[in-house]
C-alpha positions as CSV (number, residue, x, y, z in Angstrom):
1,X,8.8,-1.8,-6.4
2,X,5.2,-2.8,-5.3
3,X,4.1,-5.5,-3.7
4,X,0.3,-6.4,-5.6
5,X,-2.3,-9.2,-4.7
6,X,-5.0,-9.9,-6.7
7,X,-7.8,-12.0,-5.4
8,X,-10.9,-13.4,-6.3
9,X,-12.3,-15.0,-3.4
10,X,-14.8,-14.9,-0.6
11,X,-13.2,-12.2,1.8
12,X,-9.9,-9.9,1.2
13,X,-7.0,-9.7,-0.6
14,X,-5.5,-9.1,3.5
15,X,-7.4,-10.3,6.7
16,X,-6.5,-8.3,9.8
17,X,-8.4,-9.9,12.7
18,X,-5.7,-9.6,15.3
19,X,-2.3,-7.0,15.8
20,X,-1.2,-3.9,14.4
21,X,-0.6,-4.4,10.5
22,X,1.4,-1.6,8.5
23,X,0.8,-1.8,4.5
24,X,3.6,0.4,2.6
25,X,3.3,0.9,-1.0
26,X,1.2,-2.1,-2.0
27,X,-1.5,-2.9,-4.6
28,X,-4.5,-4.8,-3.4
29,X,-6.6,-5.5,-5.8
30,X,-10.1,-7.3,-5.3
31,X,-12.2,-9.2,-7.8
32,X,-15.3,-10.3,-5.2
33,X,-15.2,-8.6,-1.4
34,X,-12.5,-6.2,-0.4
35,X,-8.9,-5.5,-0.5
36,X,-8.6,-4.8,3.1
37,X,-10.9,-6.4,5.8
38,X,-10.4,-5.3,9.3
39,X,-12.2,-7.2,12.4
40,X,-12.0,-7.6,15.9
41,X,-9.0,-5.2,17.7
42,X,-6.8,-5.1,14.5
43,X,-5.5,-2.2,13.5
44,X,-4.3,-1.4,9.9
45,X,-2.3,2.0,8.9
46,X,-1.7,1.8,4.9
47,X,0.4,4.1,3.5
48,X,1.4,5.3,-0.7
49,X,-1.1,2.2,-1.4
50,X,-4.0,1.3,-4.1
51,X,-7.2,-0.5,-3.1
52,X,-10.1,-1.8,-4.5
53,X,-11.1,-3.4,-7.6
54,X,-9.0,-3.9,-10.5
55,X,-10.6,-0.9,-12.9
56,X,-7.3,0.0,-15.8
57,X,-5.3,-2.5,-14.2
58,X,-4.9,-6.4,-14.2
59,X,-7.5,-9.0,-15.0
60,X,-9.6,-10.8,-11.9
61,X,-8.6,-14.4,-13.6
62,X,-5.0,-14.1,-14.5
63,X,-5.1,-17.2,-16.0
64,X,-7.2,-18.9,-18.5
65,X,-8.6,-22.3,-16.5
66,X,-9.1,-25.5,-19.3
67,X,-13.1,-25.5,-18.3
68,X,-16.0,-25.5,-20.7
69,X,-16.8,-21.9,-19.9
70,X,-13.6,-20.4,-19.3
71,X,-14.8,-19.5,-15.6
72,X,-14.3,-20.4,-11.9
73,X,-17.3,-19.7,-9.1
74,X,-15.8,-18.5,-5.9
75,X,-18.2,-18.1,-3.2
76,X,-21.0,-17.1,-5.5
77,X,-19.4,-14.7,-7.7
78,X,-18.4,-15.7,-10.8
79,X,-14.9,-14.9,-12.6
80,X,-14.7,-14.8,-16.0
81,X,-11.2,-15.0,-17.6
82,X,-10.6,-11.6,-19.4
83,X,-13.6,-9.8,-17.3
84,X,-11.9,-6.8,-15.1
85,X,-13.5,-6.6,-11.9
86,X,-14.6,-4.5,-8.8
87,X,-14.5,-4.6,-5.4
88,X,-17.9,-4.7,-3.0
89,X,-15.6,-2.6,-0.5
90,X,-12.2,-0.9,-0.6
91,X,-11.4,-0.9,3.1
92,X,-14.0,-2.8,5.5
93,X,-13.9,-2.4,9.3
94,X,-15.9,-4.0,11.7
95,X,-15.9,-4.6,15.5
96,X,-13.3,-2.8,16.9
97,X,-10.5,-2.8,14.4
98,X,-9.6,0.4,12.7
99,X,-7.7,1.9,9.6
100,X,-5.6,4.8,8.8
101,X,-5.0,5.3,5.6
102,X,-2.7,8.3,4.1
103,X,-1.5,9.0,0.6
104,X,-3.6,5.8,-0.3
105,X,-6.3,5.2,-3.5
106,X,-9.3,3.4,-3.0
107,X,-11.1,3.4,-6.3
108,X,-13.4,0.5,-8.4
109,X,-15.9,-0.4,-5.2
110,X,-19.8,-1.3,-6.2
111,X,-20.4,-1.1,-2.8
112,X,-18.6,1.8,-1.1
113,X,-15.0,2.6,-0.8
114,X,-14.8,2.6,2.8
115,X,-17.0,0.5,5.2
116,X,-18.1,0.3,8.9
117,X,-19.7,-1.4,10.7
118,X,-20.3,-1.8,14.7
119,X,-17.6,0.3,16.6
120,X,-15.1,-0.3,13.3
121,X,-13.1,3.3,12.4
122,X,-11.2,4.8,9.8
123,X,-9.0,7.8,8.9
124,X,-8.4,8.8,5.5
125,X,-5.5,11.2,5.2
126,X,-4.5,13.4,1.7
């Protein structure tokens, strides 16, 4: 069994900004900025996990919202019921914070897979 999050909005499917965090089989899935966004001193190790946009799997808008146009703007990116989407970023680090990732996909960015940014860091492993 997986645990999968699919999100639409402004930042991440999961926010480290603080801690250790340890992802285990899960399935992040991004329709606007990325699935993983490490900042500050947080530290993230994923392991047997999928990131990025949603690609084969999954629609952005899981439901169908009783609007005019069948969409809902979230932070300037637009989600269209029925539209799959991608990710800007798989895994984003910044400040300090770092990620280890083994055994993981990170597939469906428009951006980049992996970013970093300032002293952020990452380690991709098989």
């Amino acid at each position: 069994s997986h645990l999968t999050i699919h999100d639409a909005g402004q930042r991440a499917c999961v926010r480290a900004s603080v801690g250790c965090w340890t992802l285990d089989r899960c399935i992040l899935l991004s329709g606007h900025a990325a699935a993983v966004r490490a900042e500050g001193e947080a530290q993230v190790v994923a392991r047997r996990c999928r990131f990025g946009g949603e690609g084969e799997i999954g629609t952005a808008v899981a439901l169908e919202y009783e609007l005019p146009r069948q969409w809902v703007d979230t932070a300037g990116s637009v989600q269209e019921y029925g539209l799959r989407k991608h990710s800007c970023y798989g895994l984003f680090a910044q400040d300090s914070a770092s990620i280890l990732i083994d055994s993981c996909q990170v597939s469906y960015c428009s951006e980049s897979a992996v970013f970093l940014r300032d002293k952020g860091s990452a380690v991709l492993r098989r």
